[in-house]
C-alpha positions in Angstrom: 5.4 -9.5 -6.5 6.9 -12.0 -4.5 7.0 -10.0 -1.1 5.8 -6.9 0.5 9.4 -5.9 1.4 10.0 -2.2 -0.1 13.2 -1.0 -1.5 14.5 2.4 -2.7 15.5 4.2 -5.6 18.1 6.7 -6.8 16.5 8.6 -10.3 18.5 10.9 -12.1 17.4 13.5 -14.6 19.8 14.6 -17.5 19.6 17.4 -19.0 19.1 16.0 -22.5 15.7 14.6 -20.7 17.1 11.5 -20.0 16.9 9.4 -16.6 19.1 7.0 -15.2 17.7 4.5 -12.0 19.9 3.0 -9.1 18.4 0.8 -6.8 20.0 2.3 -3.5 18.4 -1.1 -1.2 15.8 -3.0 -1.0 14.6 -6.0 1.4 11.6 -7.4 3.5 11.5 -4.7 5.5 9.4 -0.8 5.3 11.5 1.6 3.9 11.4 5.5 3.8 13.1 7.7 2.5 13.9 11.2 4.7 16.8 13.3 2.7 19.5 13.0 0.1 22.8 14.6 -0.2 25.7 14.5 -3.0 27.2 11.5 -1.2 24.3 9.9 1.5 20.8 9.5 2.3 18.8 9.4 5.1 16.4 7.0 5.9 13.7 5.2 8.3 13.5 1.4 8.3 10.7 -0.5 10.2 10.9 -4.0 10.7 8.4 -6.5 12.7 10.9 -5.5 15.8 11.5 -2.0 15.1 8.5 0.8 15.0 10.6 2.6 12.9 14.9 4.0 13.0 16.6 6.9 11.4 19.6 5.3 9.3 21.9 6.8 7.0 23.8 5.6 4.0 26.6 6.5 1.7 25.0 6.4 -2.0 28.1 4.4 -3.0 28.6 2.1 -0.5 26.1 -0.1 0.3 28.0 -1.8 3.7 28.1 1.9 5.0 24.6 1.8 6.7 24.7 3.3 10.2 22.0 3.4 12.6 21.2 6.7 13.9 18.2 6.4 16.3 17.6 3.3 18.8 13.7 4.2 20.2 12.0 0.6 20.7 12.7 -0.9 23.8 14.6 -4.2 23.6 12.1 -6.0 25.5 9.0 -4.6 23.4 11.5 -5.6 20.6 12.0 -9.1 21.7 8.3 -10.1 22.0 8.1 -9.0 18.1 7.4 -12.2 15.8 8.7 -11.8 12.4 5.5 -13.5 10.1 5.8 -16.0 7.5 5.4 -14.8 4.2 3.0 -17.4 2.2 1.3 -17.9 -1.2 -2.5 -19.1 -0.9 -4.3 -21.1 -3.6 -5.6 -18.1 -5.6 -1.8 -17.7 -6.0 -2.6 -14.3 -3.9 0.0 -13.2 -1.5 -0.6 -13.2 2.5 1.3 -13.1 6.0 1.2 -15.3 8.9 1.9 -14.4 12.4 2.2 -17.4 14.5 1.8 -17.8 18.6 5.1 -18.3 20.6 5.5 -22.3 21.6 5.7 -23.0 25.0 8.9 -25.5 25.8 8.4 -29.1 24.4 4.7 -29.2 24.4 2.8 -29.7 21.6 0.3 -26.4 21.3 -3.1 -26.3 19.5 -4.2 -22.9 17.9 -7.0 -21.7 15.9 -6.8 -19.2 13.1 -7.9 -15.7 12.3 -8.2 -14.0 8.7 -7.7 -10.9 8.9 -8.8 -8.3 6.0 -7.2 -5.4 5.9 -8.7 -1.6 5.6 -8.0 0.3 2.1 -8.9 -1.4 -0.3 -5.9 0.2 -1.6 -3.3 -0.9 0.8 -1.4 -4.0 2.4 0.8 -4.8 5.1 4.9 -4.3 4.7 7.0 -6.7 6.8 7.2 -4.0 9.7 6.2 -4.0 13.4 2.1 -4.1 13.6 1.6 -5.1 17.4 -2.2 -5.6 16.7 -1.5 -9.2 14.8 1.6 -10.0 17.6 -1.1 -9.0 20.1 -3.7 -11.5 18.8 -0.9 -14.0 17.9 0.3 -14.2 21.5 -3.4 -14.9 22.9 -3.0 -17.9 20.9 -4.0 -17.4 17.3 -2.6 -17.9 14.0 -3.3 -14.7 12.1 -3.6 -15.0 8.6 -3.2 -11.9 6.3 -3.8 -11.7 2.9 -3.5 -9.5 0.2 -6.9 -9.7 -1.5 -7.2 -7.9 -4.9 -7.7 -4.1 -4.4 -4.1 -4.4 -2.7 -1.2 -2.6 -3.5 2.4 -3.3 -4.5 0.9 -6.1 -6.5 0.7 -4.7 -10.0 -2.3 -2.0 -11.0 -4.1 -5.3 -12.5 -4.3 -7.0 -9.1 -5.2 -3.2 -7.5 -7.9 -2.5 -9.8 -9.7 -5.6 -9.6 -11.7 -4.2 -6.5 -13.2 -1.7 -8.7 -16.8 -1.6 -10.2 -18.2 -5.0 -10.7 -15.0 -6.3 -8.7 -15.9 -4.5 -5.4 -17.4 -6.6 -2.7 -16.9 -9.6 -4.9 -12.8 -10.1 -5.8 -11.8 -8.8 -2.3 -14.5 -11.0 -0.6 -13.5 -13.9 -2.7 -9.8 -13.5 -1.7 -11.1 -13.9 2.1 -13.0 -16.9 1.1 -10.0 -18.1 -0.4 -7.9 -17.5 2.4 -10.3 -19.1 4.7 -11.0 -22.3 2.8 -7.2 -22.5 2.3 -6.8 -22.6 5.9 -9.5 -25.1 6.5 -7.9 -27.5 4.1 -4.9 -27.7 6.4 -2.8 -25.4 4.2 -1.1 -23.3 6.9 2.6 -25.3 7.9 3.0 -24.1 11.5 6.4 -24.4 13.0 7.5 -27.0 14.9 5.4 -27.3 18.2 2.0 -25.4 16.9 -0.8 -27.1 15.4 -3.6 -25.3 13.6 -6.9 -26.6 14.9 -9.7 -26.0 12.6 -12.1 -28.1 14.3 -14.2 -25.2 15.6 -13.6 -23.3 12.1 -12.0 -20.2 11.5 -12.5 -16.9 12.0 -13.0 -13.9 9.6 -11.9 -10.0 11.7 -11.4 -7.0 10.3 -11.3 -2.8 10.7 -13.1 -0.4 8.0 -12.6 -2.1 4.8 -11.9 -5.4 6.5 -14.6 -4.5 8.6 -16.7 -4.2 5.2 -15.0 -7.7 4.3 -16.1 -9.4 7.5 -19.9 -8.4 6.9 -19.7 -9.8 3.7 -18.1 -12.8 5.1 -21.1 -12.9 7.7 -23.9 -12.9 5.1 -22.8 -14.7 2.1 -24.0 -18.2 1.5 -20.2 -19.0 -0.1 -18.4 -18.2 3.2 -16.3 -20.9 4.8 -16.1 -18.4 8.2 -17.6 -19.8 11.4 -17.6 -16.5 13.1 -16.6 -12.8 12.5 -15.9 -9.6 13.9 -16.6 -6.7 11.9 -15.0 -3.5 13.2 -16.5 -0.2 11.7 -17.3 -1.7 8.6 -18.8 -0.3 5.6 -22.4 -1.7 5.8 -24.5 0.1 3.2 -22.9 2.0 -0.7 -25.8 4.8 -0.5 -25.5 5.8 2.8 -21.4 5.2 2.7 -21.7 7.6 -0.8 -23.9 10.5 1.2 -22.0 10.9 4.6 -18.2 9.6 4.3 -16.1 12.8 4.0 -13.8 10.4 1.2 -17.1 10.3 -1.3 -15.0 11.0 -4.3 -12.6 7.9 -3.6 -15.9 5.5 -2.7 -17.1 7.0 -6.2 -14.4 5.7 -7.9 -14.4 2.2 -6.3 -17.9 1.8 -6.9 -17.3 3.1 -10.6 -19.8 6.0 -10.3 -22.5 7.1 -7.7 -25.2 4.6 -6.0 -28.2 6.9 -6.9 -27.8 6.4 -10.9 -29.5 3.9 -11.9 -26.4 1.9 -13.9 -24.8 2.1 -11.1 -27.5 0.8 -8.5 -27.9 -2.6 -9.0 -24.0 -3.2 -8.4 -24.1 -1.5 -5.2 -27.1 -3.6 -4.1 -25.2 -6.7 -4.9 -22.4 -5.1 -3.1 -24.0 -4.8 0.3 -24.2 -7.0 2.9 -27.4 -8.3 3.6 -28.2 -8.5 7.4 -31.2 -10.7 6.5 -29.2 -13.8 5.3 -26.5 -13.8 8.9 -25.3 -17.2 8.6 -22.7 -17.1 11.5 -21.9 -15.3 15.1 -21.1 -11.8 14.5 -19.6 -9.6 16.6 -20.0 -5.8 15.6 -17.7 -2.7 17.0 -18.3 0.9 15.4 -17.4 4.6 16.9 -20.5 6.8 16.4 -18.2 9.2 15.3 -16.7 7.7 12.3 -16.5 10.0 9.4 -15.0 7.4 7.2 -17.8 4.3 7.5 -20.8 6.4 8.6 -22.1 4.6 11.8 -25.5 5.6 10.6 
């Protein structure tokens, strides 16, 4: 896939079991479908400067789109950056929110890869005012789609399974991190990326998960991380998350046979070998990463 822009489709089923498949639209933008009538749908369309519309369409006529709802505020709207779509160089796919320049002057910014939670998930081209947040304190937020994210082929998705998990997602943070120390980020004009402090590694449950790795590992090019209710041990995750079933199947079985063990060892982060500032956040409550 060349972009996380969605699109929708109209299938038809014959009655001699046959199926016919109209693409209705499609775009770098989050698309939903809501309902469908003989001649019109209904749908919701998010954008990085809309939370999310009701529009409606005629199936036929695809200059007949009418907006329905108008619910984010212009001036919310206005502050909404629209990121940069980017390949890094693991040919993996990521997004870029960049900080708002300031008149003429030249402005230096550091940058932040972000994991995202899932695995099994990624980020449309719709409004997510956590990465405009951090990109108007002055950060470049970098966000890619590591394998074990979705809307890139089953291949790519799968990858994060078994052996792959905790090793190709954390490698496609390493990835994106030493991409971004090489100076392969192209600001726009007035922003330059300053990497001579390093860059950072953040993320929340699975990116959380990500950013311990990132913290421990002897191949990680981070120079600091924050880790936000991250995953931070297979056998307790296995016995106490209430999605056991789906952590069974990403780690290819359970941690307590012993086939299965030895790759959820290697999977864990080790807090013995820290090798840069970490900065840990985790509700007591979570049911999803255990806090215990």
């Amino acid at each position: 896939a060349n972009s996380v822009g969605e699109a929708l489709y109209l299938v038809s089923f014959r009655d001699d079991g046959t199926s016919a498949c109209d693409r209705l639209r499609g775009g770098a933008a989050a698309t939903h479908a809501v309902a469908l009538s003989d001649d019109r749908y209904l749908f919701v369309l998010r954008t990085p400067s809309s939370w999310g519309d009701l529009y409606e369409r005629y199936v036929d006529n695809e200059f007949s789109v009418c907006q329905l709802t108008k619910t984010m505020p212009i001036t919310l709207s206005a502050k909404a950056a629209r990121p940069d779509e980017i390949r890094i160089d693991d040919g993996s796919h990521a997004l870029v929110y960049w900080p708002p320049t300031v008149g003429d002057a030249v402005r230096k910014v550091q940058a932040v890869v972000w994991g995202h939670g899932g695995p099994l998930c990624s980020h449309a081209i719709e409004y997510y005012p956590l990465f405009n947040w951090l990109a108007d304190q002055g950060y470049a937020v970098v966000v890619p789609h590591f394998p074990g994210s979705v809307g890139f082929g089953l291949e790519f998705m799968d990858a994060v399974r078994g052996d792959g998990c905790g090793r190709a997602d954390h490698a496609g943070m390493v990835a994106a991190g030493r991409f971004v120390l090489a100076g392969g980020l192209r600001p726009p004009s007035g922003l330059v990326v300053d990497v001579s402090r390093g860059v950072a590694a953040a993320g929340h449950s699975w990116g959380g998960y990500l950013g311990l790795l990132a913290a421990t590992r002897a191949d990680t090019p981070f120079s600091c991380v924050v880790a936000s209710s991250g995953l931070a041990d297979w056998a307790i995750q296995q016995k106490r998350t209430e999605v056991r079933y789906y952590d069974r199947w990403l780690m290819g079985g359970w941690v307590y046979k012993p086939e299965v063990a030895a790759r959820a060892k290697a999977a864990n982060p080790d807090p013995a070998t820290l090798r840069v500032p970490l900065l840990l956040c985790h509700g007591k409550a979570d049911t999803d990463c255990p806090f215990s």
